[in-house]
C-alpha positions in Angstrom: -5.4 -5.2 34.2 -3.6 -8.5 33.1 -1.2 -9.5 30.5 -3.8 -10.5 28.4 -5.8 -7.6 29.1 -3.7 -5.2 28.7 -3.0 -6.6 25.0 -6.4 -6.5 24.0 -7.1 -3.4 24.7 -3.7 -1.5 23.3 -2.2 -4.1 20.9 -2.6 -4.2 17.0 -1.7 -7.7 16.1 -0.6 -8.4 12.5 -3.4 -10.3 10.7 -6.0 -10.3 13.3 -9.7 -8.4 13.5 -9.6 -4.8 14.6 -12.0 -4.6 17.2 -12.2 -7.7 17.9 -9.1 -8.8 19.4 -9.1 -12.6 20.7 -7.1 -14.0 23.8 -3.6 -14.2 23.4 -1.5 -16.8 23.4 1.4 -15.0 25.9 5.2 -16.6 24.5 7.7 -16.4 28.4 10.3 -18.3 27.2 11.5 -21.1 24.5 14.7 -23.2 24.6 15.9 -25.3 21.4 12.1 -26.6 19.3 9.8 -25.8 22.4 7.8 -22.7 24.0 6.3 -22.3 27.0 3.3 -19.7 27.4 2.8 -16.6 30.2 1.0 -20.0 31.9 3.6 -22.1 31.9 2.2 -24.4 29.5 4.8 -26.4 26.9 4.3 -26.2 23.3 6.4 -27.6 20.4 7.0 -24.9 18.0 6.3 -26.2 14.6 6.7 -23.0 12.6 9.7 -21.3 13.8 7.5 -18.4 14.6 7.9 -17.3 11.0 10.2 -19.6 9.5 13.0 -17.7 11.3 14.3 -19.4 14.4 17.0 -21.9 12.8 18.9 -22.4 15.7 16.4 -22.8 18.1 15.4 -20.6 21.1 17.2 -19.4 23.9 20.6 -19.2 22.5 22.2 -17.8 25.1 25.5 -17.3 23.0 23.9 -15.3 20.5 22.6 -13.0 23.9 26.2 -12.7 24.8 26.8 -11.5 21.0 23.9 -9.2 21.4 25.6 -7.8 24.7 29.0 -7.9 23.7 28.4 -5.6 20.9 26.3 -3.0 22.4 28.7 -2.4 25.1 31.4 -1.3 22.2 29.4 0.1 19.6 25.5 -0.1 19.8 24.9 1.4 16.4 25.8 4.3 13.8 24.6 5.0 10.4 25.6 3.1 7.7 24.7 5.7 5.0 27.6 7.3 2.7 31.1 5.9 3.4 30.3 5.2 7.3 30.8 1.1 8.1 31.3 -0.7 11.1 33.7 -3.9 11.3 30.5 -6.4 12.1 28.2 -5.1 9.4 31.7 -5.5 7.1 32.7 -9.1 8.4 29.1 -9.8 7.7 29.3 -8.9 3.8 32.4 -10.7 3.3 30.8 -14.3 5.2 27.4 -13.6 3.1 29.7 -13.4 -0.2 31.7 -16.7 0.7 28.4 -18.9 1.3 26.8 -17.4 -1.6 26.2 -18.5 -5.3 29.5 -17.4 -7.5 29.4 -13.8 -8.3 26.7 -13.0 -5.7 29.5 -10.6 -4.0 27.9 -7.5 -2.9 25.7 -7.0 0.1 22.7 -3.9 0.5 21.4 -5.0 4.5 17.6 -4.0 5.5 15.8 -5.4 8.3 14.1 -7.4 7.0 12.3 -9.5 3.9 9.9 -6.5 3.2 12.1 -3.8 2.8 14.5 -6.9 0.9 12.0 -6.9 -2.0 11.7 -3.4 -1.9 15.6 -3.1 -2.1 15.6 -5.4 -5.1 12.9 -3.7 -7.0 15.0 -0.8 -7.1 17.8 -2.1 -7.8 17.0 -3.9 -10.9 14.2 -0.8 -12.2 17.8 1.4 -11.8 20.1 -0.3 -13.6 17.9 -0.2 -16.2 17.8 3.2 -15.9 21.5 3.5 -15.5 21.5 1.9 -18.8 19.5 4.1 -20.6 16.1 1.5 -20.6 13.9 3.4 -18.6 10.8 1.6 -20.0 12.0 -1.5 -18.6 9.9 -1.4 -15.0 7.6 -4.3 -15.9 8.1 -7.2 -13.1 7.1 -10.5 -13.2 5.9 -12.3 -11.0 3.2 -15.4 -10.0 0.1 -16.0 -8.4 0.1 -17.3 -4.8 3.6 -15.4 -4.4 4.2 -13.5 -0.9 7.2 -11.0 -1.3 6.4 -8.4 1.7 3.8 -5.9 2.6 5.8 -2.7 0.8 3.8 -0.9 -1.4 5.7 -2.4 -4.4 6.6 -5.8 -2.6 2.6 -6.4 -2.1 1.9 -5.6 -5.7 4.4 -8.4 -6.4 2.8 -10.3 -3.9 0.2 -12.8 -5.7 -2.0 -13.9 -2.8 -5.4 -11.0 -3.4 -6.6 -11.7 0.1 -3.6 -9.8 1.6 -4.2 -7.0 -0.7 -8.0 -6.1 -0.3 -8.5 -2.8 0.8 -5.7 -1.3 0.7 -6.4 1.4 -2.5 -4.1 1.8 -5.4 -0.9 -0.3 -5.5 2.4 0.4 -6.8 1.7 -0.4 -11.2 4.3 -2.4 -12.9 3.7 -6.3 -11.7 2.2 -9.0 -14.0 1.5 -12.7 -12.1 2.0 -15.8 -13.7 0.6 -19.0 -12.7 1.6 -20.8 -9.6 4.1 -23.5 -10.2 2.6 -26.5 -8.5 3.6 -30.1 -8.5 0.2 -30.8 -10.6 1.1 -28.4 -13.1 3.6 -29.6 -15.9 7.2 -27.2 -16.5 6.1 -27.2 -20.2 3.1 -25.3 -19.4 4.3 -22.8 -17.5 7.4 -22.0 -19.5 4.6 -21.5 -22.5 2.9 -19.0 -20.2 5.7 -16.9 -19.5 7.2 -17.1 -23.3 3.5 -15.7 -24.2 3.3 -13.0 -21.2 7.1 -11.8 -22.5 5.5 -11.7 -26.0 2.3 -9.9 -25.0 3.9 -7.3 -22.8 7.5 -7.0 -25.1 10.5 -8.1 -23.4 11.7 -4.3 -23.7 9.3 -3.2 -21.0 10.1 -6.1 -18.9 13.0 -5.9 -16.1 13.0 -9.1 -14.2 11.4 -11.9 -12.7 10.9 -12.5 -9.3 10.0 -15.5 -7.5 10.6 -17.9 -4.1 12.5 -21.1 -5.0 9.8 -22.7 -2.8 6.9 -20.8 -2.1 6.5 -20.7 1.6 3.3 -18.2 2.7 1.4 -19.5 0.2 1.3 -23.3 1.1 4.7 -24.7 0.9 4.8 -25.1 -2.9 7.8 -27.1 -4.7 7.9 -26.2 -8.4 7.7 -29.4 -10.9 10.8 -30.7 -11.7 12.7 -28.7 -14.1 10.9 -26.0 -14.1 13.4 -23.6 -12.5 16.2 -24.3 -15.1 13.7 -23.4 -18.1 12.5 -20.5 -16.3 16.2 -19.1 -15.9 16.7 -19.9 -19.9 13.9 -17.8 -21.2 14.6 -15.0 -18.5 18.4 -15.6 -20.3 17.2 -15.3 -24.1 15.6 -12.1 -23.7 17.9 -10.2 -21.6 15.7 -10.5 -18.3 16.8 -10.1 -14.7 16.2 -13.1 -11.8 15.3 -11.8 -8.4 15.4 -14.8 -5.8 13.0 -14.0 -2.9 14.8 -16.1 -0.3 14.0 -14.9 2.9 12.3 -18.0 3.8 14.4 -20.6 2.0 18.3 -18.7 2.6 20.3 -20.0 5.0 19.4 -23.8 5.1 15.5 -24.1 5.0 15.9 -26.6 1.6 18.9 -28.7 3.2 21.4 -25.9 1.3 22.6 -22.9 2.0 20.5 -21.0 -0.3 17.2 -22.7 -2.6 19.4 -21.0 -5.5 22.4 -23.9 -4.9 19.2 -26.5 -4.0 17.7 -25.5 -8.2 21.0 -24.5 -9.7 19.8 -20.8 -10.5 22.0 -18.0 -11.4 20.4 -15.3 -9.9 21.0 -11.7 -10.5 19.5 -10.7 -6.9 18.9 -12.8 -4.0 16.8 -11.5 -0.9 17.1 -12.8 2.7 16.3 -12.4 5.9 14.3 -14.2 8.4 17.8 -17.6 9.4 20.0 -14.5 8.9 20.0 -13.8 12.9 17.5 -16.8 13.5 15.1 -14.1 14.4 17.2 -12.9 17.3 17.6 -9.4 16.0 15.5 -8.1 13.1 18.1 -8.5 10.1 18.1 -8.7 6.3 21.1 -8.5 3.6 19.8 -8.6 -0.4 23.1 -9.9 -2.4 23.6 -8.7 -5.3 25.8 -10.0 -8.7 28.7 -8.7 -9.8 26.6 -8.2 -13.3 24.2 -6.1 -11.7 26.9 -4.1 -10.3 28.3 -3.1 -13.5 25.3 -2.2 -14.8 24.8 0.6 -11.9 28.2 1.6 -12.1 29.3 5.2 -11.3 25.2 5.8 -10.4 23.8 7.0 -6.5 21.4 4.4 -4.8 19.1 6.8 -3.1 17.9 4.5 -0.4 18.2 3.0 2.7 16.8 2.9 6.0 17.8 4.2 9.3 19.3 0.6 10.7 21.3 -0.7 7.5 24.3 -2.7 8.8 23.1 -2.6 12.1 26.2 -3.9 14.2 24.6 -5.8 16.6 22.5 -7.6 14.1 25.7 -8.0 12.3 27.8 -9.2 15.0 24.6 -11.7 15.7 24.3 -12.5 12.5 28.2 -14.2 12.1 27.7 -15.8 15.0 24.3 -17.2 14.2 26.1 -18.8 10.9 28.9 -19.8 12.8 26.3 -22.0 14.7 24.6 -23.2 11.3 27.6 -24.4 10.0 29.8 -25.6 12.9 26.4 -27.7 14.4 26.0 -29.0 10.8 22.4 -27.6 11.0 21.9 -27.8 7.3 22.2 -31.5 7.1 20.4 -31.7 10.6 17.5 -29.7 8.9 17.0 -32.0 5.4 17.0 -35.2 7.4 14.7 -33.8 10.0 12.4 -32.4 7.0 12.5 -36.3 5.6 11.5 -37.6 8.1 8.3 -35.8 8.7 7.0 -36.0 5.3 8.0 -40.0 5.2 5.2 -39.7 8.4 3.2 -37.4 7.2 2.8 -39.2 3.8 -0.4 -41.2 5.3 -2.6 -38.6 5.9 -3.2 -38.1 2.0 -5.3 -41.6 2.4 -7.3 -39.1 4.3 -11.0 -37.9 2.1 -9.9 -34.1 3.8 -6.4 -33.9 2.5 -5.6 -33.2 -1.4 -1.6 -33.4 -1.1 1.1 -33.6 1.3 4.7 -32.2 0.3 7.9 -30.7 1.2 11.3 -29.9 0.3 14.1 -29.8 3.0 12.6 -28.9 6.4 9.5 -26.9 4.4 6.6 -29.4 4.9 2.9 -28.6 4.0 -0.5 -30.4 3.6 -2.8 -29.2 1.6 -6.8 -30.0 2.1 -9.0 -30.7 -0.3 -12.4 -28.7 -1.4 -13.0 -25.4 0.4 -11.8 -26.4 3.6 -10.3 -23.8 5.8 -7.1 -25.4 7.5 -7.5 -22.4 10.7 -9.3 -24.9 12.8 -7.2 -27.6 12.4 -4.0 -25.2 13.5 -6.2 -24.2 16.6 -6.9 -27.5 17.5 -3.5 -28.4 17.5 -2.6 -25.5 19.4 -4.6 -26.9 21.9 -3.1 -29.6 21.9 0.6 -28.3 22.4 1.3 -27.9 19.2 2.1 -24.6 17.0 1.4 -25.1 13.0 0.5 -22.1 10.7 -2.9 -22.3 8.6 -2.8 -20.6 5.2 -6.1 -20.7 3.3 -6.6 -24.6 2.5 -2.7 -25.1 3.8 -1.2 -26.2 7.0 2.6 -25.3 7.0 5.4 -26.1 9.1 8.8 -24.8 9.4 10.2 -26.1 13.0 13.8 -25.1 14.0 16.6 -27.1 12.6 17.3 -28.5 16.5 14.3 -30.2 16.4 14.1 -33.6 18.1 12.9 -36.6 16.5 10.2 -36.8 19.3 9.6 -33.1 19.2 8.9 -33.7 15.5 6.8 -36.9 15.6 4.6 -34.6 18.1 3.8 -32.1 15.5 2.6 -34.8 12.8 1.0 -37.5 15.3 -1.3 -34.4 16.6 -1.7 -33.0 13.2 -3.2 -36.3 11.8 -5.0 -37.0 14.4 -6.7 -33.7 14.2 -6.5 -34.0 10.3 -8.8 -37.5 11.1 -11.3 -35.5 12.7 -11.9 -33.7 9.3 -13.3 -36.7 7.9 
């Protein structure tokens, strides 16, 4: 049997059919925004995968880092008072970057397990402070925060829950903060959903400063600052699901600095290690801190403070900041939704938007967006479908040419729709 075989008939791919596995696309090798397949066929990769690979591929100093560290210490346990000088290092850079007072670090392996972390963490220091009614979340409709039992009940998207029974109780979903929907609005909703379920029962509010999975969605403008102002009156933690938008997806550091939130949590993952190790670190406020002072956190998994994703991890920043990625990433993001901006003329498209190097088009009516993405991937070019959405999230190397492939296939596969 073939490659190709072989993964049809022993392979359970995320997402897909069971039993009815389709032909898969077989990734070789990548260097910088591009991808060749098991074929040898080039394709611009305008998704980073998952939103992770911010430095590009084949960063072959990042395999040194990788190498370098396993040779002295390929991992311990991180549980109790055992720590490893990466995994340390790493906490201390994470604290520096951060928002002020975001200065303590819980690592996972990724965004999943990140949401589960903070869930915890803000449902025990409420317990720690003698609230234990206060497990209510909040949380809003077209939201993606993992596939955990209590990070898919947070999760607002129902097709990605079907099926799966009984889900973790506790989560009520707003609406989703659109650029058609006004900041008045929705800070009336959540001032009534505080009063109908009693702010006393309600522990925090969780949301992505831009929602990715669910079709790139920037909030109106100033709707982030009233949010964190009723969450303020009554007493309310803010839990930033960053694990797409951390580490310069919105042209900052962290969508927290982009809105100017003071967040009580902040979840990342994903640009952590650019994909190049499965990493994630959830910061955490020195006010959150002091609530769970003197009480045991029992959780964790087996690869917290891993040190080779640590050691990759500092170098992968180091990369970020020393390229000047960050800016690299907002003016590559501006210029493919200046060029994208036409295809809205289009009958078939209902809006076109983006924030940083985040970019998604939304069609209009029931259309599904699938075959445009597989189209395009026929013709070289890797874009995720979501529902209605198209999204792209290339790597922050991208080329201008590289880039003005991705749109000049998309519309003219978009012009098809018509």
């Amino acid at each position: 049997m073939n490659l190709a075989e072989l993964d049809q008939a022993h392979v359970l791919h995320p997402h897909a059919v069971v039993g009815s596995p389709a032909a898969p696309v077989i990734w070789a090798r990548g260097e910088g925004a591009l991808l060749w397949d098991a074929d040898g066929r080039e394709y611009v990769d305008g998704t980073c995968g998952l939103w992770q690979c911010a430095v590009g591929h084949g960063r072959r100093e990042l395999a040194r880092v990788a190498a370098e560290q396993m040779g002295r210490l390929e991992f311990y346990a991180s549980f109790w008072n055992f720590a490893n000088e990466p995994s340390i290092r790493l906490a201390a850079r994470l604290a520096a970057l951060a928002p002020t007072g975001l200065d303590h670090v819980f690592f996972t392996n990724g965004g999943s397990e990140g949401t589960e972390t903070a869930i915890k963490l803000v449902r025990l220091a409420r317990y720690a402070q003698g609230e234990p009614e206060r497990t209510t979340i909040l949380s809003r409709r077209a939201a993606y925060h993992g596939v955990g039992s209590a990070s898919l009940a947070a999760t607002g998207i129902p097709p990605l829950k079907e099926g799966f029974g009984p889900l973790a109780p506790g989560f009520v979903h707003l609406s989703t903060p659109t650029l058609r929907s006004t900041t008045d609005e929705l800070v009336s909703e959540l001032r009534t959903v505080i009063d109908e379920h009693g702010a006393d029962r309600i522990t925090a509010f969780i949301g992505e400063p831009v929602m990715g999975v669910g079709g790139m969605i920037p909030p109106p403008d100033g709707y982030w600052p009233a949010v964190q102002e009723v969450l303020r009156e009554h007493g309310i933690l803010l839990v930033l699901d960053e694990v797409v938008t951390a580490y310069g997806r919105t042209g900052h550091w962290f969508g927290a600095q982009r809105y100017e939130l003071d967040a009580d949590v902040i979840v990342t993952a994903k640009a952590l290690t650019s994909g190049y190790v499965p990493m994630g670190a959830v910061l955490v406020h020195d006010r959150l801190v002091e609530l769970l002072d003197g009480t045991a956190f029992r959780h964790g998994f087996t690869y917290n403070g891993h040190p080779v994703g640590a050691a990759v991890a500092l170098a992968n920043l180091e990369i970020i900041e020393r390229e000047g990625l960050i800016e690299r990433a907002a003016r590559a993001g501006a210029r493919m939704l200046d060029r994208l901006r036409p295809v809205e003329r289009l009958d078939c498209v209902s809006e076109v938007r983006g924030v940083g190097l985040m970019l998604g088009v939304e069609l209009a009516g029931d259309r599904d967006a699938a075959p445009v993405a597989a189209r395009a991937l026929e013709q070289g070019v890797v874009v995720r479908a979501s529902g209605q959405k198209i999204v792209m999230s290339p790597p922050f190397v991208i080329e201008d040419a590289q880039a003005d492939r991705i749109v000049d296939v998309l519309a003219a596969e978009l012009a098809r729709l018509q």
